[in-house]
N, C-alpha and C positions, 0 to 999 in steps of 0.2 A: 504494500500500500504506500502512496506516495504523501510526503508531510505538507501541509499546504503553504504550508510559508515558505521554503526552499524547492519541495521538489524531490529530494531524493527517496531511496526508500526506506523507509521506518524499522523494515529489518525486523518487526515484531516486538520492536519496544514498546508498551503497551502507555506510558506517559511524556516523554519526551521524544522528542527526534534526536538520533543518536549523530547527527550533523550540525543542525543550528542550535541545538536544547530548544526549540522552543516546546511547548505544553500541547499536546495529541486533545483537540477539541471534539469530544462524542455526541455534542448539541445535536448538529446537524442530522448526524446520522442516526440518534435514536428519534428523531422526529421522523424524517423520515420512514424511519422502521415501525414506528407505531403506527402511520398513514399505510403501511404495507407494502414499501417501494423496497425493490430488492437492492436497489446500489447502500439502502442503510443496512441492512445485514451483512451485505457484503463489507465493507466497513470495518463494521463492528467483530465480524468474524476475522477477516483476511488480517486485519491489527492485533488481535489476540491470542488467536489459534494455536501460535505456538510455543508463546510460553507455558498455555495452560495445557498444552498437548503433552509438555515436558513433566512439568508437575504431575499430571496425572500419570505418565511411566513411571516418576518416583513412587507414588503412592501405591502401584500395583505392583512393579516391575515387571510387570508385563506388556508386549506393545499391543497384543490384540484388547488385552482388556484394556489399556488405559484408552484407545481408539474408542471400544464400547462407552467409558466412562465418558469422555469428551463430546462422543454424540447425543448420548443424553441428555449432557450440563446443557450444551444447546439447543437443546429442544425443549429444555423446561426454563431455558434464561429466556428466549425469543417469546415466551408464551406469556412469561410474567411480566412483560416489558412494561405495562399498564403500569405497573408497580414500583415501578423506578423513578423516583423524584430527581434525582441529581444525577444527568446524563453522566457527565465527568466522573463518576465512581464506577460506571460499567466496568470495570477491568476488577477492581477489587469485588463488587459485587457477582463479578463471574467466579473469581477465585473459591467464595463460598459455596458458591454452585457446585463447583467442581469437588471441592474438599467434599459434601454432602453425599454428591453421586460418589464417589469415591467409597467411602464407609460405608452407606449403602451394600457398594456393589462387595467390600471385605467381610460386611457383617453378614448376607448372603453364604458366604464361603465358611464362616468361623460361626458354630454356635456361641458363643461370650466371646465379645467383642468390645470394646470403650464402653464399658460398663461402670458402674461408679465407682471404682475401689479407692481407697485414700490413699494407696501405698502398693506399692508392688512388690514386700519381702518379707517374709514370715515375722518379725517380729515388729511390724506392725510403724515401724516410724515414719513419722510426714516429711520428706527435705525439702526446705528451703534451696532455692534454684538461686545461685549465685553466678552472675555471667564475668568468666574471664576476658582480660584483655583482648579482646576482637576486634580492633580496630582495622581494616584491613592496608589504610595507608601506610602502619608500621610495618606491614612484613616485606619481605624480602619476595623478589619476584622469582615462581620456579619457573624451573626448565624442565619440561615433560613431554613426551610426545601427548600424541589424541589414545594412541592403544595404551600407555601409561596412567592416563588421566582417565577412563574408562573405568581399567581394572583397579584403578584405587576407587574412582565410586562405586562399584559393584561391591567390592571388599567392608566397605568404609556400611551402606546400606544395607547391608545383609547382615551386618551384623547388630542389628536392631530388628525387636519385635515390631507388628501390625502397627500398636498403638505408638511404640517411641516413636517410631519413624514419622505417622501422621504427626504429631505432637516439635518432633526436630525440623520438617520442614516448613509445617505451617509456620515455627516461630523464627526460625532463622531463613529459610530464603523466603517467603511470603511476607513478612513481618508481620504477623495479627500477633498483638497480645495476648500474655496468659488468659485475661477477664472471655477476649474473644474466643477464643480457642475453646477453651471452655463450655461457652455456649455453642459454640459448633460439635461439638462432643456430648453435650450433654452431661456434663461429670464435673467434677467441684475445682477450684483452680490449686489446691493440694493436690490433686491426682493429677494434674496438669504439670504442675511443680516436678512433682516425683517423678512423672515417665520425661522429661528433661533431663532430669540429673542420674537415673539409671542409662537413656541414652547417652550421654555426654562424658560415662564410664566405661560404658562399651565402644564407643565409639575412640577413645583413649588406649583402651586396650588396643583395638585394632590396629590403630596407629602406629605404635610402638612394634607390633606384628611386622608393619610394614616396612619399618625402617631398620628392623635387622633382616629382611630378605633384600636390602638394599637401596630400596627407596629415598630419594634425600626429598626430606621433608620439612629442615633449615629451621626457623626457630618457631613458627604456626602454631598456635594451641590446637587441639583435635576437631572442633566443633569451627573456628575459621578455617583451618585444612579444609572440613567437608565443604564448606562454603564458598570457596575457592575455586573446588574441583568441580561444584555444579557447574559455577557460572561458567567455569570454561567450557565443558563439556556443553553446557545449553549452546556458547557462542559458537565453537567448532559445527556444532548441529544446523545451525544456522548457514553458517559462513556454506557448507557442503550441502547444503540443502535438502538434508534428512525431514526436515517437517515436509516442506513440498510435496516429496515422495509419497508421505504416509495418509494425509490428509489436506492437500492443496487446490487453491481453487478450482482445479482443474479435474480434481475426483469427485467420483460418485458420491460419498460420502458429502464434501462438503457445499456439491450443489443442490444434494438434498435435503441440507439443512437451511440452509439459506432460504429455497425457492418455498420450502414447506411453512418455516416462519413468515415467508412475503405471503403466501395465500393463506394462511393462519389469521395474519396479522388485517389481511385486507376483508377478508368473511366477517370480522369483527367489527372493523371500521363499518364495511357495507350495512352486516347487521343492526347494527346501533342506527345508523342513518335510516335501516327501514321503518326501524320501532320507533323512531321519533316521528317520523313523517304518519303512522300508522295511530300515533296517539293525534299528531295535528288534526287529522281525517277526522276520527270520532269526534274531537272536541267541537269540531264544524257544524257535522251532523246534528251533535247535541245542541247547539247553538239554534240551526235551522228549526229543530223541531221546537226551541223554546220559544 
C-alpha cells in the first residue's frame, strides 16, 4: 500500500510510513469500508495483513492455522466495523481480534487453556513481573544470518507454554498492558504477572542453551534477544516477500475477504436505507389516512 504523503510503500507498517514517518491515516478508508466500497478494505487489509499474519504464526506456530486464525480476525473485524469509533486505532483494535481468534482457535485444541490460575507452581506464589533493562538503543547490533535468526526464534518460542507465549508476545512485541492482557484473557493481572516471569525464565534458560552451542548473543537480556529476533525475522519476511506469498492481494484468500466485507458491509448500508425509506412510507400512509 502506498503512504499518501510521499508515495512509497508502507511495507506493512501499520502507523507510520517507514520513509517520511508521517502517521498511516484509517479515516478514509474505514469510511469508506463502512459505505461498502472495497478500495476501504482493501486499505485496511493490504496495510495490516502482515504484521498481524506474523503475530498470528507466533501465537500458533503454525502457518496453516495462523492463515485460518487471520481469516477469521477478518471476517469478524470487517463485520464489527459499525463499532469502531476511532478509525486511527484499527491496527491495535485488529491486534485484539486477532489475539481472541487466536485463543479461541488454542483453546479448541487444549481442554484448560488461560484459565484463571494465580500462579503456575505448586506452591502457590504470585510474582511480581519486574522488566529488565530492555532498552533496545543500548544493545549492541548482531550479526546473524535469516536461517540463524529463525532457528533462534523457533528455539527461543518453543520453549514457552500456550499461555506464556500469548502473554510474552502480547506484552513485549504488541505492547498491550498487563491490565489489557488480562482482559483479553480473561484471568487476573497476577496470573498475567506470573506467566511473564515463568516465561522470561525459560526463555533465559534457553538463551544460555544457545550460546554454548555457539550462538553470540553479546550482552541482550533474554526477553530483548527475543524481541530483536522477531523484528528481524518479521523484516526479512517482509523485505523477501513471505506474506505476499501466503496471503497477498493477489490470493484467494485475501480477495475473499475483502470482496465479502465490501458486500457485507454494502447489504447493510442498502438494508438500513430500505428500513428507513420503509418506515418514511408508512408514516405517509398514516398521515394520509389521518
Amino acid at each position: 500500500m502506498k503512504c499518501r504523503t510521499c508515495g512509497n510503500d508502507l511495507q506493512g507498517n501499520e502507523y507510520n510510513c517507514p520513509f517520511c514517518g508521517s502517521c498511516v491515516d484509517y479515516t478514509q478508508a474505514v469510511e469508506q469500508a463502512k459505505a461498502g466500497r472495497e478500495e476501504g478494505f482493501t486499505f485496511l487489509y493490504e496495510n495490516t495483513y502482515r504484521n498481524k499474519l506474523y503475530i498470528a504464526m507466533k501465537y500458533m506456530k503454525n502457518e496453516q492455522d495462523a492463515m485460518d486464525v487471520l481469516q477469521d480476525a477478518y471476517i469478524k473485524a470487517f463485520a464489527r466495523l459499525d463499532s469502531l469509533q476511532d478509525a486511527n486505532v484499527f491496527p491495535g483494535w485488529m491486534s485484539t481480534i486477532v489475539a481472541n481468534t487466536a485463543i479461541n482457535a488454542l483453546q479448541k485444541k487444549k481442554a484448560v487453556l488461560f484459565s484463571d490460575l494465580q500462579n503456575e507452581n505448586d506452591e502457590g506464589d504470585v510474582f511480581e513481573y519486574n522488566l529488565e533493562d530492555e532498552n533496545m538503543s543500548t544493545q549492541p547490533e548482531m550479526a546473524c544470518t535469516v536461517q540463524e535468526t529463525q532457528d533462534m526464534v523457533r528455539e527461543l518460542i518453543d520453549s514457552l507454554s500456550d499461555e506464556q507465549r500469548i502473554c510474552v508476545l502480547m506484552f513485549h512485541l504488541e505492547g498491550y498492558s498487563i491490565k489489557d492482557i488480562a482482559t483479553v484473557l480473561n484471568c487476573s493481572e497476577n496470573t498475567v504477572k506470573s506467566r511473564l516471569n515463568y516465561g522470561r525464565k525459560n526463555i533465559k534458560a534457553k538463551a544460555e542453551e544457545l550460546q554454548k552451542k555457539g550462538y553470540k548473543l553479546y550482552s541482550y537480556t533474554p526477553m530483548c534477544l527475543l524481541v530483536y529476533l522477531l523484528m528481524a525475522e518479521r523484516g526479512n519476511m517482509i523485505v523477501t516477500h513471505v506474506f505476499e506469498q501466503m496471503a497477498g492481494i493477489g490470493g484467494n484468500v485475501a480477495a475473499g475477504i475483502i470482496h465479502g466485507g465490501a458486500m457485507q458491509m454494502a447489504g447493510n448500508v442498502t438494508g438500513g436505507a430500505a428500513q428507513v425509506a420503509g418506515g418514511a412510507a408508512q408514516a405517509g400512509a398514516t398521515g394520509q389516512a389521518a
